[in-house]
C-alpha positions in Angstrom: 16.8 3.6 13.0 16.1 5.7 15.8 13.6 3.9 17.9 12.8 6.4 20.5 11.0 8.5 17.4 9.3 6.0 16.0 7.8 5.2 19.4 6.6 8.9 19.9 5.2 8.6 16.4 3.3 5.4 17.3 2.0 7.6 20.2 0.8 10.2 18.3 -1.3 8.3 16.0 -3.0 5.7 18.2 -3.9 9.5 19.4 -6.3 10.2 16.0 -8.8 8.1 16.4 -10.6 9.5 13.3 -8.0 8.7 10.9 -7.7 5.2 12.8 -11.2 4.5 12.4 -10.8 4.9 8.4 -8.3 3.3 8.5 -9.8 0.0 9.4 -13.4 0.5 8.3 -13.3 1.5 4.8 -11.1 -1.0 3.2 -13.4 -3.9 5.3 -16.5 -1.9 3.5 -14.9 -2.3 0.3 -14.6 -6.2 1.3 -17.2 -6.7 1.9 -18.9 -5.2 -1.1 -16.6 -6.5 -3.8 -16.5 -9.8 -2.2 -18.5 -11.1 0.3 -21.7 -9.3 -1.2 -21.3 -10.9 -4.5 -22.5 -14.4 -5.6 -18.9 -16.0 -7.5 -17.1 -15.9 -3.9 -17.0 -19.0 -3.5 -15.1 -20.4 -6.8 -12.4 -21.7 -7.4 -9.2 -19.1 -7.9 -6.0 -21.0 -8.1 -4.8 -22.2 -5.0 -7.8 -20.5 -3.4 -11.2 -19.0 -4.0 -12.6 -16.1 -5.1 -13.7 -14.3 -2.1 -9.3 -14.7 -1.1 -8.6 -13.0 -4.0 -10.5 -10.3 -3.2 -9.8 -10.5 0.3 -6.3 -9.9 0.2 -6.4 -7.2 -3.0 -8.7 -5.0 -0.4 -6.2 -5.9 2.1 -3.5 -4.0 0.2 -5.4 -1.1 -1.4 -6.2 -0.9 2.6 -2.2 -0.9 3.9 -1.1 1.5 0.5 -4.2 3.9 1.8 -2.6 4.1 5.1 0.6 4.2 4.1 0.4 7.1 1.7 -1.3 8.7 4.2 1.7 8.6 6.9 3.7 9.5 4.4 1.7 12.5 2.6 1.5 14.2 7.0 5.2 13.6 7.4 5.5 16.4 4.5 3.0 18.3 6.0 5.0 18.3 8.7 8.5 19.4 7.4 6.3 22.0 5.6 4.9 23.4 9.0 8.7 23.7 10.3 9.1 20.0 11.8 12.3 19.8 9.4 13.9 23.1 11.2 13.6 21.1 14.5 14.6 18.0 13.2 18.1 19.6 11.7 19.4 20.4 14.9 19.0 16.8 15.9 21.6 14.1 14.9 18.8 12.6 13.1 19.6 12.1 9.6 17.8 12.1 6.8 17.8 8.4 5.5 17.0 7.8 9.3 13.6 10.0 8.8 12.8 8.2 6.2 13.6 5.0 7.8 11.2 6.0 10.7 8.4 7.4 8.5 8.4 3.8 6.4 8.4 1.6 9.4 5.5 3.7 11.3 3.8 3.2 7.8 3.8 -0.5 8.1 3.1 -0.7 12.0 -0.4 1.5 11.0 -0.9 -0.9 7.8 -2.0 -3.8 10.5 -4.8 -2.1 11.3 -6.5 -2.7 8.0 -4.7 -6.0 7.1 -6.0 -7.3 10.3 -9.8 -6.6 10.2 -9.8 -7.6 6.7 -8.0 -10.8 7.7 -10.5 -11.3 10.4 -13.9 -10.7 8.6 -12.4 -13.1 5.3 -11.9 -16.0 7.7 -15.9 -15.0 9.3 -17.2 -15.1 5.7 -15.6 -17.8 3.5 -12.6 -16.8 2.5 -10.4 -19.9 1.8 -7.4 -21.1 0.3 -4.1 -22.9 1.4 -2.4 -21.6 4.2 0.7 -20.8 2.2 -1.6 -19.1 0.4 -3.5 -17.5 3.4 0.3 -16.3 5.1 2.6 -15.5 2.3 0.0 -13.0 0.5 -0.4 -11.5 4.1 2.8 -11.0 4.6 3.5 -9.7 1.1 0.8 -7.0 2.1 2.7 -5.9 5.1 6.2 -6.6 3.3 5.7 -4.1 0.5 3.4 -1.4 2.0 6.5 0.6 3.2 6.8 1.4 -0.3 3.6 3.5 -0.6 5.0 5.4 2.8 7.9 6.7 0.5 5.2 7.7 -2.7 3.5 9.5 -0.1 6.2 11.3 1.0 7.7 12.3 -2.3 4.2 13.6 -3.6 3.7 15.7 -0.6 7.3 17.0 -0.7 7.4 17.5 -4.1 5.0 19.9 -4.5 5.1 21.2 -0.9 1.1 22.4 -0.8 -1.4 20.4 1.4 -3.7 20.7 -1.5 -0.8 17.9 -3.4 -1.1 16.1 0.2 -5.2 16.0 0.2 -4.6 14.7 -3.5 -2.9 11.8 -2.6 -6.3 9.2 -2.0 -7.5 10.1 -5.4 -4.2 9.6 -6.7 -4.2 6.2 -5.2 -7.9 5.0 -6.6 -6.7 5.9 -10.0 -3.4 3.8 -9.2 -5.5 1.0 -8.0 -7.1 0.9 -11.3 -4.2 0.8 -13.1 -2.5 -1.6 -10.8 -5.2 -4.5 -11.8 -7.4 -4.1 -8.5 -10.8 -3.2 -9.1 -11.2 -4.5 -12.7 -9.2 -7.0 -14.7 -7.4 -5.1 -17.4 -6.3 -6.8 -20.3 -4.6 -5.6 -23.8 -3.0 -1.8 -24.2 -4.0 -1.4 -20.8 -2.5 -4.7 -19.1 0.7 -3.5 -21.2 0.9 -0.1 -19.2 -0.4 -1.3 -16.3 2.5 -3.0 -15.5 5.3 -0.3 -15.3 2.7 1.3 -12.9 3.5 1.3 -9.3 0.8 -0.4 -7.2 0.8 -3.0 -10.4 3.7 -5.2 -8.5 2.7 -5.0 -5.2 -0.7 -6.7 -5.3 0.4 -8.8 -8.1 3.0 -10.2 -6.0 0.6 -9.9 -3.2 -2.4 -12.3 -5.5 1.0 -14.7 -6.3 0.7 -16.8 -3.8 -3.1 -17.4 -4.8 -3.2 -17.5 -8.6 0.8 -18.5 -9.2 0.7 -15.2 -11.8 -2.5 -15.9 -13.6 -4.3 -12.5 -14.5 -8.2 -13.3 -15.0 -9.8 -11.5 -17.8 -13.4 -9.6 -17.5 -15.1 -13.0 -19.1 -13.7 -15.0 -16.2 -10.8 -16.7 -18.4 -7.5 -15.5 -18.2 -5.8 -12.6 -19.7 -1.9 -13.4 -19.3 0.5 -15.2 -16.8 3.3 -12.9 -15.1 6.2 -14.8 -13.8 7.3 -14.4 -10.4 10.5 -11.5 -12.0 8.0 -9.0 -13.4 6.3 -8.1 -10.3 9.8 -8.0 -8.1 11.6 -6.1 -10.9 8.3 -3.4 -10.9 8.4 -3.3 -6.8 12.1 -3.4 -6.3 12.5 -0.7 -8.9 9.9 1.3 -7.4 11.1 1.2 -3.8 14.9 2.2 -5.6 13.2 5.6 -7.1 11.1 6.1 -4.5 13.7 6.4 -2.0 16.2 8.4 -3.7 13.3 10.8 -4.6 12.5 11.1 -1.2 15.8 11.5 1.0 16.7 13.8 -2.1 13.3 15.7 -1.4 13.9 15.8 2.4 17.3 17.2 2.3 16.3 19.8 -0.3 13.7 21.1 2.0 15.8 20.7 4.9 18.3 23.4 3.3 15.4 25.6 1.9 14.1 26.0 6.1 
């Protein structure tokens, strides 16, 4: 990976301090609304409590926001003439991908971190393998989200697709067990959905695979495979789609 790029990328970002400030403020506000502003935060939820739970599913909606949206301007990018430039570079295209992930992980911090920060101020508790491993399965699958960005934005090579990409993403979260507990038909499709993996594997460490139901019981138990098999095939499409994508527009420029 070419490290003197990403740097200049790091640069430029820490540069937009609007998107910066979204980026950490509005998945804290969703914290703090779904969790810490409700009264069942403090039971019991597996190997933690509820306000955790919560915690750390707001902590990845937060690093897949960010991380669709690095990927989403890097196709804004190749779409403005970026990809012309970068040809003439020795910079290949699995490398510019590379790049674009790891960028998207760096900027996924930012929310992790202030959402870390205000559940340890307001009650959040559990374990500390719980606390660490779901943490780090934030920041350890958000790269992921980077490439869906990229391939949506690419794809269909309008900043209209690009702008699309957050509502995209709340109708994801839905799907992917985040806001509401889904059970039934919808559990069943749920689960071949991409964000579905991610914060399940992310909640693992917390509820051991339990899926509470919308009476507070539970709806099903996921072993460990399911949510690796959904993420790891995931990050496999993803990636072909979008070093196939890149090159394609490389040889359109």
């Amino acid at each position: 990976m070419n490290t003197t790029y990403l740097g200049l990328e790091l640069k430029r970002f820490a540069r937009d301090r609007v998107t910066l400030f979204f980026v950490a403020i509005l998945p804290a506000f969703f914290y703090l609304i779904f969790g810490v502003a409700q009264d069942f935060g403090s039971e019991s939820a597996g190997n933690g409590n509820v306000a955790l739970y919560i915690m750390v599913s707001m902590a990845a909606y937060g690093a897949v926001t960010a991380t669709t949206g690095i990927g989403g301007a890097a196709a804004v990018e190749r779409m403005q003439g970026w990809g012309r430039q970068l040809g003439l570079t020795p910079l290949r295209d699995s490398g510019y991908v590379a790049v674009k992930a790891t960028l998207a992980v760096l900027v996924a911090l930012i929310p992790v971190s202030v959402i870390a920060v205000l559940g340890i101020l307001t009650g959040a508790a559990g374990t500390a393998a719980a606390w660490g491993l779901s943490l780090l399965g934030v920041l350890a699958g958000a790269w992921v989200f980077a490439l869906f960005g990229l391939v949506v934005g690419l794809a269909f090579r309008t900043e209209g697709a690009v702008n699309a990409i957050g509502g995209i993403v709340v109708v994801l979260g839905f799907l992917g067990n985040i806001f509401i507990p889904l059970s039934g038909t919808l559990l069943d499709i749920a689960r071949f959905t991409p964000l579905y993996g991610y914060v399940s594997l992310v909640r693992y460490p917390i509820t051991e695979g339990a899926l509470p139901d919308s009476s507070g019981g539970t709806a099903a138990v996921d072993p460990l495979w399911l949510p690796l098999l959904n993420l790891g095939a995931w990050a496999l499409i993803l990636g072909l789609l979008a070093t196939w994508l890149v090159r394609r527009g490389r040889g359109r420029q």
